[in-house]
MDAnalysis code that builds the backbone (N, CA, C; Angstrom):
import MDAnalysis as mda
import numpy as np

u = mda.Universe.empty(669, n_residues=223, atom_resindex=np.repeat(np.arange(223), 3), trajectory=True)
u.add_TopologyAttr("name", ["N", "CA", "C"] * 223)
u.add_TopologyAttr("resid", np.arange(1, 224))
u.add_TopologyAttr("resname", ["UNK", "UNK", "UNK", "UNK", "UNK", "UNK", "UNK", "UNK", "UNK", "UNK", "UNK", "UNK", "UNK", "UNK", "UNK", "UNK", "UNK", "UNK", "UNK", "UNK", "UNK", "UNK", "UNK", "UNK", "UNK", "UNK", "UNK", "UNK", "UNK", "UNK", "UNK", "UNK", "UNK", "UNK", "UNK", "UNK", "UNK", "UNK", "UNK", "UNK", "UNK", "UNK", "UNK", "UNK", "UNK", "UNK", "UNK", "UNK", "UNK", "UNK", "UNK", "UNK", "UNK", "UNK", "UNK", "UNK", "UNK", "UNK", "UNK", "UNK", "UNK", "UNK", "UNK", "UNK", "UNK", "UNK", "UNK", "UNK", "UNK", "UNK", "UNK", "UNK", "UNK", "UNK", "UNK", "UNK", "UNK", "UNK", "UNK", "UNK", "UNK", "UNK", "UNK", "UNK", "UNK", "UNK", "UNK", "UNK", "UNK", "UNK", "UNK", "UNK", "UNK", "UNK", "UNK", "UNK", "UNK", "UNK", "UNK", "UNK", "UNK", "UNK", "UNK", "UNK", "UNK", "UNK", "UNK", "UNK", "UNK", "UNK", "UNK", "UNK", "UNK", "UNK", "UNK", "UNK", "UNK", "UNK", "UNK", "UNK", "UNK", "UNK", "UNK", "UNK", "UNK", "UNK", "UNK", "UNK", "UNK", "UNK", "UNK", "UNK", "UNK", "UNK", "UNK", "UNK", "UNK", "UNK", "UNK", "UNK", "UNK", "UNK", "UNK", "UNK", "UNK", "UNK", "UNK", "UNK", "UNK", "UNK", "UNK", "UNK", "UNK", "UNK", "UNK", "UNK", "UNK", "UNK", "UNK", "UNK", "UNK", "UNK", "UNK", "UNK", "UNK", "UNK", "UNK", "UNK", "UNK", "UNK", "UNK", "UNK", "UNK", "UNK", "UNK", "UNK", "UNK", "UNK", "UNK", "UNK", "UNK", "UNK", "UNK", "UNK", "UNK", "UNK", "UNK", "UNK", "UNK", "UNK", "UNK", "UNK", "UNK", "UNK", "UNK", "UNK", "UNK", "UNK", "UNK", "UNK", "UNK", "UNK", "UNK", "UNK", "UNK", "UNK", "UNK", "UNK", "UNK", "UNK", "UNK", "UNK", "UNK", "UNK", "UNK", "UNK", "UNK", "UNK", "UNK", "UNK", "UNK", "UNK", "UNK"])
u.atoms.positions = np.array([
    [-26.729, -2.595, 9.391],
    [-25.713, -3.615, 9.577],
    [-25.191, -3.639, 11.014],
    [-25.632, -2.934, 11.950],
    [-25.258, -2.912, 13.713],
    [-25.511, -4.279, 14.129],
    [-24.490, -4.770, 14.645],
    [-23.880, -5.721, 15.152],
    [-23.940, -6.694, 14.326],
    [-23.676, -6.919, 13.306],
    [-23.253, -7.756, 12.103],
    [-21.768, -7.370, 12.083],
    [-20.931, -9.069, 12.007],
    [-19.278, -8.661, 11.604],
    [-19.522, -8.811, 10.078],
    [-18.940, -7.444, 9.455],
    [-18.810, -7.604, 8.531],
    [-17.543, -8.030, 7.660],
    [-17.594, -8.983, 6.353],
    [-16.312, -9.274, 5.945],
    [-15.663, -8.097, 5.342],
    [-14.373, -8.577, 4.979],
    [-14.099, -7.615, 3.929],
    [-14.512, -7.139, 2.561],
    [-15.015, -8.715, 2.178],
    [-15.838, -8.420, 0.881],
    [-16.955, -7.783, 0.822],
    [-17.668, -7.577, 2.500],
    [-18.982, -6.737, 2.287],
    [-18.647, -5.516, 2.488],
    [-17.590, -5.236, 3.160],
    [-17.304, -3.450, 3.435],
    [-16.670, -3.053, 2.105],
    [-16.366, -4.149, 1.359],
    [-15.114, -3.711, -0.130],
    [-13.635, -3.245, 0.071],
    [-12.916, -4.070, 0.358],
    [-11.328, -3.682, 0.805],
    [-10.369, -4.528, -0.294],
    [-9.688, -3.771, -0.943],
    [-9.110, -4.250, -1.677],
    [-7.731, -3.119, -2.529],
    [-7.265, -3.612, -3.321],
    [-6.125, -2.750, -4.112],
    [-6.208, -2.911, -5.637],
    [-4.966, -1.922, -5.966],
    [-4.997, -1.798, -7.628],
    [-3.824, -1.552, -7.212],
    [-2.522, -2.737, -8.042],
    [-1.168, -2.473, -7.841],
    [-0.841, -2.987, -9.293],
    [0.537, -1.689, -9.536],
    [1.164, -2.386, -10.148],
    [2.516, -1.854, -10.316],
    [3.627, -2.507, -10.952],
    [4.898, -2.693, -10.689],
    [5.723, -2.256, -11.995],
    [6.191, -1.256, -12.101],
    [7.215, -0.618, -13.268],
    [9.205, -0.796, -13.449],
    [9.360, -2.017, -13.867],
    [10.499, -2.599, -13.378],
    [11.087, -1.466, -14.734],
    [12.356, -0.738, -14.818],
    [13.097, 0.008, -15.631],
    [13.918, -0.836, -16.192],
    [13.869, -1.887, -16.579],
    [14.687, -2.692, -17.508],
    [14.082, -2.792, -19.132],
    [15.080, -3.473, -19.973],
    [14.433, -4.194, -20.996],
    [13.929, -5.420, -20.926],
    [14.027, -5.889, -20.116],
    [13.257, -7.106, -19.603],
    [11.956, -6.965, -18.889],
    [11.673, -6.173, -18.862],
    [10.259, -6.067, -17.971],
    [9.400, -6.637, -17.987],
    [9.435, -7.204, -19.044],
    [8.023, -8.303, -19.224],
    [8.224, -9.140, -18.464],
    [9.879, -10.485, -18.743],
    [10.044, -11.463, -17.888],
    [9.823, -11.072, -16.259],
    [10.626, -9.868, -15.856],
    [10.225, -9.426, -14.438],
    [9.084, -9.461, -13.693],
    [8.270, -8.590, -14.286],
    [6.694, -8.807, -13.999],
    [6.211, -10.032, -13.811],
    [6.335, -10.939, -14.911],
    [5.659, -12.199, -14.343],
    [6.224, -12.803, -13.835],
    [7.491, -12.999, -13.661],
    [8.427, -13.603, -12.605],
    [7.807, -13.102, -11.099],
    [7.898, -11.805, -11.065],
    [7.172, -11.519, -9.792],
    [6.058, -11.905, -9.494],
    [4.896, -12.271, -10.479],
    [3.905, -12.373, -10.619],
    [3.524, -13.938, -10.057],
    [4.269, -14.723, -10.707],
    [4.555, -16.202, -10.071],
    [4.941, -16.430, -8.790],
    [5.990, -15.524, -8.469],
    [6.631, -15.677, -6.752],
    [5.591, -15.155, -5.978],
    [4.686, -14.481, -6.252],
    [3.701, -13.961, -5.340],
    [2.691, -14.893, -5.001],
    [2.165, -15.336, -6.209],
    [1.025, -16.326, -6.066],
    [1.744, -17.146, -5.464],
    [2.925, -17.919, -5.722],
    [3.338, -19.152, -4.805],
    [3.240, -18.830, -3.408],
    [3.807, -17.666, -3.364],
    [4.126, -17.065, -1.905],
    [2.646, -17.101, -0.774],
    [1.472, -16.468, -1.759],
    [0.589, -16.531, -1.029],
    [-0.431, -18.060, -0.855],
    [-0.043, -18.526, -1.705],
    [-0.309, -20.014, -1.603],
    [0.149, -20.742, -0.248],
    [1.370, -20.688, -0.548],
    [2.118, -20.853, 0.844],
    [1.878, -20.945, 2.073],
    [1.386, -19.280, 2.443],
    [0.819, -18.933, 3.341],
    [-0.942, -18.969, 3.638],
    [-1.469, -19.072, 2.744],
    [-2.624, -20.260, 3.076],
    [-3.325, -18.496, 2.545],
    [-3.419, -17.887, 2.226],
    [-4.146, -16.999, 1.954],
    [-4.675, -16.019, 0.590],
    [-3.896, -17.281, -0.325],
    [-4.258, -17.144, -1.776],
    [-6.181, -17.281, -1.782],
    [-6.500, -18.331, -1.147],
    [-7.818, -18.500, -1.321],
    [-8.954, -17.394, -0.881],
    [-8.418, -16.402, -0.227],
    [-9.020, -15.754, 0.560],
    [-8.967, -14.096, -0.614],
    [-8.276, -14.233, -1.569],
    [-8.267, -13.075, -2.530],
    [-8.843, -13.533, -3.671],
    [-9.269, -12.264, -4.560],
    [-9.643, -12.313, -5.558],
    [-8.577, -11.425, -6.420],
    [-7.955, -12.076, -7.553],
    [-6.906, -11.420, -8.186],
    [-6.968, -11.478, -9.530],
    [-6.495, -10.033, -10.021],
    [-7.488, -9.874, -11.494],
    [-6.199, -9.115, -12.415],
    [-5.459, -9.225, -12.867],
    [-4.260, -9.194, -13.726],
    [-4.914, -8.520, -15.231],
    [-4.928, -7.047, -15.475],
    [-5.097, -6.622, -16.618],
    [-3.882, -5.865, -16.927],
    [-4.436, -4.793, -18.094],
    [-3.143, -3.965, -18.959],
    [-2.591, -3.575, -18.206],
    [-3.258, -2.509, -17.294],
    [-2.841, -1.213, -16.898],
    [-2.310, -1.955, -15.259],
    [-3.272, -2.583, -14.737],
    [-2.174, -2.959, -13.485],
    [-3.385, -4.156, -12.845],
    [-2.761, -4.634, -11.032],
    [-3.603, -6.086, -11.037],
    [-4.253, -5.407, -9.891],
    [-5.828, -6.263, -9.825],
    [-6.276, -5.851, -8.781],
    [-6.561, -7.012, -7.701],
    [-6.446, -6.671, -6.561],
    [-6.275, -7.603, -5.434],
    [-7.861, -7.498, -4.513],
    [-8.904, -8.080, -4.594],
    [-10.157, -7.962, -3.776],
    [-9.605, -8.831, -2.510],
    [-10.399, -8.776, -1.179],
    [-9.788, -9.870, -0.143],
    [-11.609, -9.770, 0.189],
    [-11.661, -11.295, -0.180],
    [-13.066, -11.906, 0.665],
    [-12.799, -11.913, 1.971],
    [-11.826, -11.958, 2.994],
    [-11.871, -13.017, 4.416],
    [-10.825, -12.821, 4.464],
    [-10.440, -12.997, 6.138],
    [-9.684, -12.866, 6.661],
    [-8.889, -11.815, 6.968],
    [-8.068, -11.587, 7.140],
    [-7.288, -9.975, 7.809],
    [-6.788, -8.948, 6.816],
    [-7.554, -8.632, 6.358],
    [-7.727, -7.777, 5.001],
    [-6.477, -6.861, 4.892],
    [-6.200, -6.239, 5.784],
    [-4.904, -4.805, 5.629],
    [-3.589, -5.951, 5.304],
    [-3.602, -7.048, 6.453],
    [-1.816, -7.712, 6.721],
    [-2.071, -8.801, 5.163],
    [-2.957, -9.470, 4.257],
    [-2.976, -10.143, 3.097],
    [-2.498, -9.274, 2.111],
    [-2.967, -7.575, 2.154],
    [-2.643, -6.469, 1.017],
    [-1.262, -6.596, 1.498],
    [-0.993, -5.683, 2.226],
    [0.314, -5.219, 2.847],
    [1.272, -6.629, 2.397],
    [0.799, -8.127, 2.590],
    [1.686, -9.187, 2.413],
    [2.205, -8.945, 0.777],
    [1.099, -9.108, -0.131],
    [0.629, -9.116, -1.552],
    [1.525, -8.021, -2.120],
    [1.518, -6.758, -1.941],
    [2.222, -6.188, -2.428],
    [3.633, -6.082, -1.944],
    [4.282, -6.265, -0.814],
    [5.608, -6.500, -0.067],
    [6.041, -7.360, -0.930],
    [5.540, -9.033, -1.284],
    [6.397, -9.651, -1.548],
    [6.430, -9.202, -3.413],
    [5.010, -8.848, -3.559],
    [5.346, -8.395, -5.592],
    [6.939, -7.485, -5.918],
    [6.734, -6.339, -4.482],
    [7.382, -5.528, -5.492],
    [8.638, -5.539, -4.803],
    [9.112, -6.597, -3.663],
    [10.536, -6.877, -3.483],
    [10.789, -8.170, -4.628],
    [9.798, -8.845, -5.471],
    [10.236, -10.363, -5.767],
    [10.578, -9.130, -7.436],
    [9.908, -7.825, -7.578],
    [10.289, -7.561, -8.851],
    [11.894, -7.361, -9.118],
    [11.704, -6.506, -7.856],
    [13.455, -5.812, -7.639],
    [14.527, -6.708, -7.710],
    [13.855, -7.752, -7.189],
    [15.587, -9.047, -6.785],
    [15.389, -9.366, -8.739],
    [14.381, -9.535, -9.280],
    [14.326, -10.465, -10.388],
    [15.084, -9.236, -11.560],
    [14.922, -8.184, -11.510],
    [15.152, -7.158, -11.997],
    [17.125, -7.088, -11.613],
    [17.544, -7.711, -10.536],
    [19.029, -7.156, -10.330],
    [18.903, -6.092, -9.668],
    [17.951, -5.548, -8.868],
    [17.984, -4.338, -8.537],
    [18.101, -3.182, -9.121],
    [17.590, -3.384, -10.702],
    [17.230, -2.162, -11.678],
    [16.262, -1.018, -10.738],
    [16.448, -0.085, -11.278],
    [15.430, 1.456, -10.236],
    [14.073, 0.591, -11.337],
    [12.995, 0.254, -9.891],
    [11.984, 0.205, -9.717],
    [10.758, 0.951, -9.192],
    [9.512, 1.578, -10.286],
    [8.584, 1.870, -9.402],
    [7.790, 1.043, -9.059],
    [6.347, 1.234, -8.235],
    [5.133, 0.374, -8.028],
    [4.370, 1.686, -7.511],
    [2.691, 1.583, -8.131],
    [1.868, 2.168, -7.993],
    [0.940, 1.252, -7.227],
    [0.051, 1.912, -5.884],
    [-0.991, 1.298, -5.404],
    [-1.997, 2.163, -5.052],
    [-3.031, 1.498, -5.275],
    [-4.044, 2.372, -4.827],
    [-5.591, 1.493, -4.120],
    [-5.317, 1.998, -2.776],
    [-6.221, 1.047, -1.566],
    [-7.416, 1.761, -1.316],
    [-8.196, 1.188, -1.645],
    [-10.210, 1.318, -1.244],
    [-10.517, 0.519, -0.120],
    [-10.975, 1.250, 0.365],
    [-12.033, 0.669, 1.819],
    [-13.216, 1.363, 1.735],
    [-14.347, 0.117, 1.597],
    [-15.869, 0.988, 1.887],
    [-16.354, 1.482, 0.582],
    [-17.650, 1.344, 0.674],
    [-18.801, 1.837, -0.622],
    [-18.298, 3.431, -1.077],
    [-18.203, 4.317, -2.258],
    [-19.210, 3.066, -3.453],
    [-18.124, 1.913, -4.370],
    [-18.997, 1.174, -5.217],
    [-18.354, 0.838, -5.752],
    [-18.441, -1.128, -5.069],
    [-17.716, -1.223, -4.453],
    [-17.296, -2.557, -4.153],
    [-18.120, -3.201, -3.015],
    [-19.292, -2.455, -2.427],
    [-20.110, -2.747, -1.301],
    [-21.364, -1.615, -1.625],
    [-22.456, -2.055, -0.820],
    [-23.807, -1.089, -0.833],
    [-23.561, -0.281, 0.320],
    [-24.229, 0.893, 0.252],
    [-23.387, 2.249, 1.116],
    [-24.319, 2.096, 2.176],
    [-23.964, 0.886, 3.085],
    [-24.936, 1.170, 4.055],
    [-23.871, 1.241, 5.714],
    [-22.472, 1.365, 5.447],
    [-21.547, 1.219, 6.354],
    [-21.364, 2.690, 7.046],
    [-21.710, 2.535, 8.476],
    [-21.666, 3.657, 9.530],
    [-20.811, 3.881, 10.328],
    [-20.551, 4.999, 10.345],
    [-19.260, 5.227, 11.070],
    [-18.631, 4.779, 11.991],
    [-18.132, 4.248, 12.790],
    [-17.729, 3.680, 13.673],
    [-18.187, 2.269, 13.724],
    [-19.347, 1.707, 13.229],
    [-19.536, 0.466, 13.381],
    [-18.753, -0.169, 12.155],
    [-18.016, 0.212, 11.988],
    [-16.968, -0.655, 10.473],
    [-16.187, -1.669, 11.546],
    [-16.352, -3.372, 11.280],
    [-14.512, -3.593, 12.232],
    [-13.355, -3.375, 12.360],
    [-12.717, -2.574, 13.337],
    [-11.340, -2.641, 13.401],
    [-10.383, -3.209, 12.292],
    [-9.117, -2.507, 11.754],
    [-8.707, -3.942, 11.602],
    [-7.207, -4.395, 12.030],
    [-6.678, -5.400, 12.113],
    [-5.818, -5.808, 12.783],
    [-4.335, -4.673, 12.201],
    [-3.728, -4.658, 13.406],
    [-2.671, -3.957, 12.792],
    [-1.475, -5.101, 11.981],
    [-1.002, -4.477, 11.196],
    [0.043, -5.361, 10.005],
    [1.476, -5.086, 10.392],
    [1.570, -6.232, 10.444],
    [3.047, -6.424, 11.121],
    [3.832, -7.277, 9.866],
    [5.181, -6.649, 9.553],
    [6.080, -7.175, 8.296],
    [6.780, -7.517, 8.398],
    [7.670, -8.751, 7.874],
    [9.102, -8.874, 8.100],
    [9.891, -7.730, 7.121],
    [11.292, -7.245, 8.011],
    [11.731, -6.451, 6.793],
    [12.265, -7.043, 5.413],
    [12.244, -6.204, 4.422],
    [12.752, -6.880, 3.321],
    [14.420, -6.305, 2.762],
    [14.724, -5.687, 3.466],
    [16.287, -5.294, 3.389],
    [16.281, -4.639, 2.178],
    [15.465, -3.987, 1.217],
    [15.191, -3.086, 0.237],
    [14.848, -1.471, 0.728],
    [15.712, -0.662, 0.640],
    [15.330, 0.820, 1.184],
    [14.387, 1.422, 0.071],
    [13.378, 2.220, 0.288],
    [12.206, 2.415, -0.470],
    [12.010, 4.407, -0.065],
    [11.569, 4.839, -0.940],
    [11.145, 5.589, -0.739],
    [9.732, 5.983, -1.153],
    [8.389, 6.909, -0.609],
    [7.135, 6.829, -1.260],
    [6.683, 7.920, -1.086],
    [5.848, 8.307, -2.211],
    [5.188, 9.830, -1.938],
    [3.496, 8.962, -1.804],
    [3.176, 9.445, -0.491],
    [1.622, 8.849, 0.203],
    [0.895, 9.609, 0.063],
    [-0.585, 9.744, -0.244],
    [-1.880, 10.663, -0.162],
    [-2.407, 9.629, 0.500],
    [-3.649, 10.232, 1.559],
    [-4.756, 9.129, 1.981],
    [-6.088, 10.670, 1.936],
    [-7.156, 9.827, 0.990],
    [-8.235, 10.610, 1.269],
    [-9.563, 9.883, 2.010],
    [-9.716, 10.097, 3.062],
    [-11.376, 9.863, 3.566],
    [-12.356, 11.063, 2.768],
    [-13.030, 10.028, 2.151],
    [-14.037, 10.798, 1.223],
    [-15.370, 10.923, 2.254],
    [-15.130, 12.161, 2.775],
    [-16.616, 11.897, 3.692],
    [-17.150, 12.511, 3.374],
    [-18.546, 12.378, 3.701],
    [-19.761, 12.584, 3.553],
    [-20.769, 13.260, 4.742],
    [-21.739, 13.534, 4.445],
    [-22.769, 14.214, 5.844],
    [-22.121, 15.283, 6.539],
    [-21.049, 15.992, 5.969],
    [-20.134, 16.865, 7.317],
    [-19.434, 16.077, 7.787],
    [-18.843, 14.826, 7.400],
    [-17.742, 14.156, 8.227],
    [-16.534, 14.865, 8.105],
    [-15.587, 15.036, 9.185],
    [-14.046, 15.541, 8.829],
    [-13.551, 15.071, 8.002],
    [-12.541, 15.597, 6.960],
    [-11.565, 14.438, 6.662],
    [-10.472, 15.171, 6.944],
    [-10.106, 16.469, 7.315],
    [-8.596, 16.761, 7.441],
    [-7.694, 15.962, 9.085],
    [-9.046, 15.674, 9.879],
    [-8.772, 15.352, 11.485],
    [-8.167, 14.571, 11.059],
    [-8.542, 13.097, 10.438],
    [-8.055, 11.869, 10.404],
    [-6.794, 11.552, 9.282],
    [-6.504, 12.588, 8.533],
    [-4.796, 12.945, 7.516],
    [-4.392, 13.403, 8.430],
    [-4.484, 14.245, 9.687],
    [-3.643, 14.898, 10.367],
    [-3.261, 13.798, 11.085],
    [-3.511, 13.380, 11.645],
    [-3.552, 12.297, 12.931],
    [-2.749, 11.117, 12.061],
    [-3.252, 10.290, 10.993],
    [-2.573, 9.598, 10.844],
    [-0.607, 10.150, 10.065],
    [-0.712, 11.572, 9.377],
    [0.556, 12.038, 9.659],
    [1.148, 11.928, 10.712],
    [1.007, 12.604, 12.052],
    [1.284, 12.534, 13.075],
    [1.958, 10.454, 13.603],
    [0.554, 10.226, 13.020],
    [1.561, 8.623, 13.538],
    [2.484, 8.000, 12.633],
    [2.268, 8.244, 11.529],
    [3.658, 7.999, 10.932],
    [5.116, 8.979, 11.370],
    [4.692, 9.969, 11.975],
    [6.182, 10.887, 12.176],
    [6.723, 10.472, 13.198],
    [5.389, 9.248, 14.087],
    [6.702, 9.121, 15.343],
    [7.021, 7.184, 15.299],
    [6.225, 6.934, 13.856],
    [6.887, 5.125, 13.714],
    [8.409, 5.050, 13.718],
    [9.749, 6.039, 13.460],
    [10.531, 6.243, 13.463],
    [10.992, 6.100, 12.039],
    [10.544, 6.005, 11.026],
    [10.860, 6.444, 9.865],
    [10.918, 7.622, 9.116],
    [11.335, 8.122, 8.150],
    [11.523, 9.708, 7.817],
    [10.273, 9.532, 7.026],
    [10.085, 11.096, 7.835],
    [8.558, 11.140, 7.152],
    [9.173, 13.070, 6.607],
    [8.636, 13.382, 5.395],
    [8.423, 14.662, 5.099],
    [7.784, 14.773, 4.293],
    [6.667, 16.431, 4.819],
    [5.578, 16.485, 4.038],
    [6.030, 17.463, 2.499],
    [5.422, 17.220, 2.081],
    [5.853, 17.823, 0.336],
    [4.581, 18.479, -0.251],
    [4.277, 18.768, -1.483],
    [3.103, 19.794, -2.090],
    [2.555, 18.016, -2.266],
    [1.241, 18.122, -1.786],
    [0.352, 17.132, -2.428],
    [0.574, 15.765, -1.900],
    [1.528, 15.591, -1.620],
    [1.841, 14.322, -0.750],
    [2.715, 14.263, 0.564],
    [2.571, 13.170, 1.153],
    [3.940, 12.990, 2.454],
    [5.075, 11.944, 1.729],
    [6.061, 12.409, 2.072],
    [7.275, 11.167, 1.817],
    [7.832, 10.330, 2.662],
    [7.980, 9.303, 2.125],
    [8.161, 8.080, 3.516],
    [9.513, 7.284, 3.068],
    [10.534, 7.493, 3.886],
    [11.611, 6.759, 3.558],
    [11.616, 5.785, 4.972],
    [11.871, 4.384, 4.582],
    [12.517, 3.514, 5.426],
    [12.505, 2.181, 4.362],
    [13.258, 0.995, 4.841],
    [12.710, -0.583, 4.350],
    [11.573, -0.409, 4.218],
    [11.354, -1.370, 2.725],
    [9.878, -1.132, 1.934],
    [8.554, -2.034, 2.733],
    [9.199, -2.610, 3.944],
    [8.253, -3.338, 4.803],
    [7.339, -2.198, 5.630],
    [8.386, -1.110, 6.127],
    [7.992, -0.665, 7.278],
    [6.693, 0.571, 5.856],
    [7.460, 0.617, 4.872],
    [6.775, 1.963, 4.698],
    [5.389, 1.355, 4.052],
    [5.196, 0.209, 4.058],
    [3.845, -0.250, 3.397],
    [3.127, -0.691, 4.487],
    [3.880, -1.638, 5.068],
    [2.881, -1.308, 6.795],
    [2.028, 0.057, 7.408],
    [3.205, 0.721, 7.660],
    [2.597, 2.407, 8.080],
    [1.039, 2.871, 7.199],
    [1.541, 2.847, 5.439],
    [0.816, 3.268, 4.786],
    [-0.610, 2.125, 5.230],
    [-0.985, 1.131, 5.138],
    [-1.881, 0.251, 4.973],
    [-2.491, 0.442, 6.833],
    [-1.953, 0.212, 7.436],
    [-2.011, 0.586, 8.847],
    [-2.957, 1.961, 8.771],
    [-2.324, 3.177, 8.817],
    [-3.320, 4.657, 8.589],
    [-4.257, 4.438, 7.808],
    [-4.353, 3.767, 6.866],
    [-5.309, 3.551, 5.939],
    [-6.746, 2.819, 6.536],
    [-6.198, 1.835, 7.115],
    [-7.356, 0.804, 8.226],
    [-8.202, 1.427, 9.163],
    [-7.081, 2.490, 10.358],
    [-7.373, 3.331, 11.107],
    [-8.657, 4.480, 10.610],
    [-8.074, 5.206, 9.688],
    [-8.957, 5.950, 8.847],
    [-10.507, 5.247, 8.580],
    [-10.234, 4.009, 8.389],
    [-11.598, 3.301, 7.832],
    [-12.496, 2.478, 8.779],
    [-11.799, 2.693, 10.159],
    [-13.228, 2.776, 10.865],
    [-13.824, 3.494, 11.553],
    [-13.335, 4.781, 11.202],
    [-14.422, 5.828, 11.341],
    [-15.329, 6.627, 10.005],
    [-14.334, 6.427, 8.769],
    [-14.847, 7.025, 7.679],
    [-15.446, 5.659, 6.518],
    [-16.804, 5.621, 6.115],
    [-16.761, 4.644, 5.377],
    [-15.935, 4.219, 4.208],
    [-15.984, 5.265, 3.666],
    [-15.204, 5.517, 2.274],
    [-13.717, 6.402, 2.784],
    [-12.345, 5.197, 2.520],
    [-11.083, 5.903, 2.563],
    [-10.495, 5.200, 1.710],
    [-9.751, 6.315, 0.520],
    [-8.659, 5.327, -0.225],
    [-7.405, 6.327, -0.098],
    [-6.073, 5.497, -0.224],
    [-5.157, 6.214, -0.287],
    [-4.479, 5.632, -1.287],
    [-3.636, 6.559, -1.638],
    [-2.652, 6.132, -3.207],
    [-1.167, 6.194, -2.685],
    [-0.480, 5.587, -3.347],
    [0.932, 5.410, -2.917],
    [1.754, 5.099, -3.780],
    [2.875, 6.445, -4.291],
    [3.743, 5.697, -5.617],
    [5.526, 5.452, -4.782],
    [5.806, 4.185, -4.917],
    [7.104, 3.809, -4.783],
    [8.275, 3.559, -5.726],
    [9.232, 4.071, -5.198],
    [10.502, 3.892, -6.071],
    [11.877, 3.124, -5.335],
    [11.963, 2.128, -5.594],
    [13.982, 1.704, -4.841],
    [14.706, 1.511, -6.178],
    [15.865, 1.628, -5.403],
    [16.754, 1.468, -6.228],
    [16.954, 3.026, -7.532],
    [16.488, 4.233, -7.010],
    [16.125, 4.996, -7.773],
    [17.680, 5.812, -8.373],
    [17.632, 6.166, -9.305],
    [19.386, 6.698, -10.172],
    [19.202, 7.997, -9.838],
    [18.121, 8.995, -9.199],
    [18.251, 10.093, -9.003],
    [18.750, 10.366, -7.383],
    [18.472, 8.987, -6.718],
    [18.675, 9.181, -4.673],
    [20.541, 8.267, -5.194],
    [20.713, 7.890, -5.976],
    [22.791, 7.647, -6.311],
    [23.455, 8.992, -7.148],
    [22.794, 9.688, -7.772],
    [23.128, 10.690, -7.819],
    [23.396, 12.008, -6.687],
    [22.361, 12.093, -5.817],
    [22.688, 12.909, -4.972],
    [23.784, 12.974, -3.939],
    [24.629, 11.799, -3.567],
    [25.430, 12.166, -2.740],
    [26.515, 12.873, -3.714],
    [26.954, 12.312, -4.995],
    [27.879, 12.732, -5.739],
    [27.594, 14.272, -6.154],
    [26.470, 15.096, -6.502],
    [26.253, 15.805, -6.702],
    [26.554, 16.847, -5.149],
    [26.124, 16.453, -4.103],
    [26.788, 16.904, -2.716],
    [28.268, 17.528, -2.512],
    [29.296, 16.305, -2.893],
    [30.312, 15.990, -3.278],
    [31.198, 16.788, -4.104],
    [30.021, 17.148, -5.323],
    [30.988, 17.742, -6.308],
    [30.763, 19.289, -5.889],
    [29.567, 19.844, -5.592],
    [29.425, 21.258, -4.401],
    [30.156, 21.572, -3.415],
    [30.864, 20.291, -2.785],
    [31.941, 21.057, -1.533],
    [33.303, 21.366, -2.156],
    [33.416, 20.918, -3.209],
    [34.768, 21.195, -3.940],
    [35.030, 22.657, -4.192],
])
């Protein structure tokens, strides 16, 4: 494939998201969100450019064309802020989980470094504070590294200026749920044009009853 641009649909870039609103309403939520998204990406002219697949367990987002990281990063920004507003700001999670590169969604013929770039993703904020526990694995192959490229992209999240701390098994990422899905989708891109195969997983929570508990619990310790 040297010097062929490849799309996204031939390298396989895509997601598996989905959205755990803590209400008794959850059903209406979900598809409420579910509607504001599609409009949303309609909107923005880049509904046509995904493939979107809505089952039990959660939806999956393929991107034929066009700027593959900033359409995800859009797609899930606006799902899981349109859940939260529809929700009242009930404690919300969302699970994602981002593939780049064979197997699976492309033929494994993608070489290291010749993958394209991809654009970096730039967000508006969404005035929702988020917190996320991140994994990213480059599944390499032949003797490829994979700890170089987790280190490195740690490293660039610690100096985007958001709180970053590392934990057993994951990193934690607190800022607006713009910046921390940018970052995440961003390292993720980076990672994937040197490693064919990188996915990273990412579970989010706002609005969470255990981060309103803690100052009070603070509180009731200095007494």
């Amino acid at each position: 494939m040297t010097g062929q641009t490849l799309t996204p649909e031939q390298i396989g870039i895509g997601m598996r998201i989905s959205i755990h609103p803590h209400t008794d309403a959850f059903v209406d939520v979900i598809l409420a969100a579910l509607e504001e998204t599609t409009t949303t990406a309609q909107q923005r002219g880049i509904l046509q450019n995904l493939v979107i697949e809505t089952g039990e367990v959660s939806t999956y987002v393929g991107v034929r064309s066009g700027e593959a990281g900033q359409q995800l990063a859009e797609y899930a920004t606006t799902l899981i802020a349109a859940a939260s507003r529809a929700s009242n700001r009930a404690h919300l999670t969302s699970h994602l989980l981002l593939s780049r590169g064979c197997p699976g969604e492309a033929a494994c013929e993608l070489v290291p470094g010749e993958v394209p770039a991809e654009t970096h993703v730039d967000l508006e904020l969404t005035g929702l504070p988020a917190v996320a526990a991140w994994s990213l694995y480059p599944l390499a192959d032949d003797g490829l590294p994979h700890m170089e490229p987790i280190m490195a992209a740690i490293d660039a999240a610690k100096s985007s200026g958001i709180d970053v701390v590392s934990e057993h098994y994951a990193t934690v990422l607190r800022g607006d749920l713009a910046e921390v899905l940018a970052l995440v989708v961003n390292a993720w891109g980076r990672v994937g044009e040197q490693v064919p195969h990188v996915v990273s997983h990412v579970s989010i929570s706002l609005d969470s009853p255990s981060a309103a508990a803690e100052p009070a619990q603070a509180e009731a310790g200095a007494r």
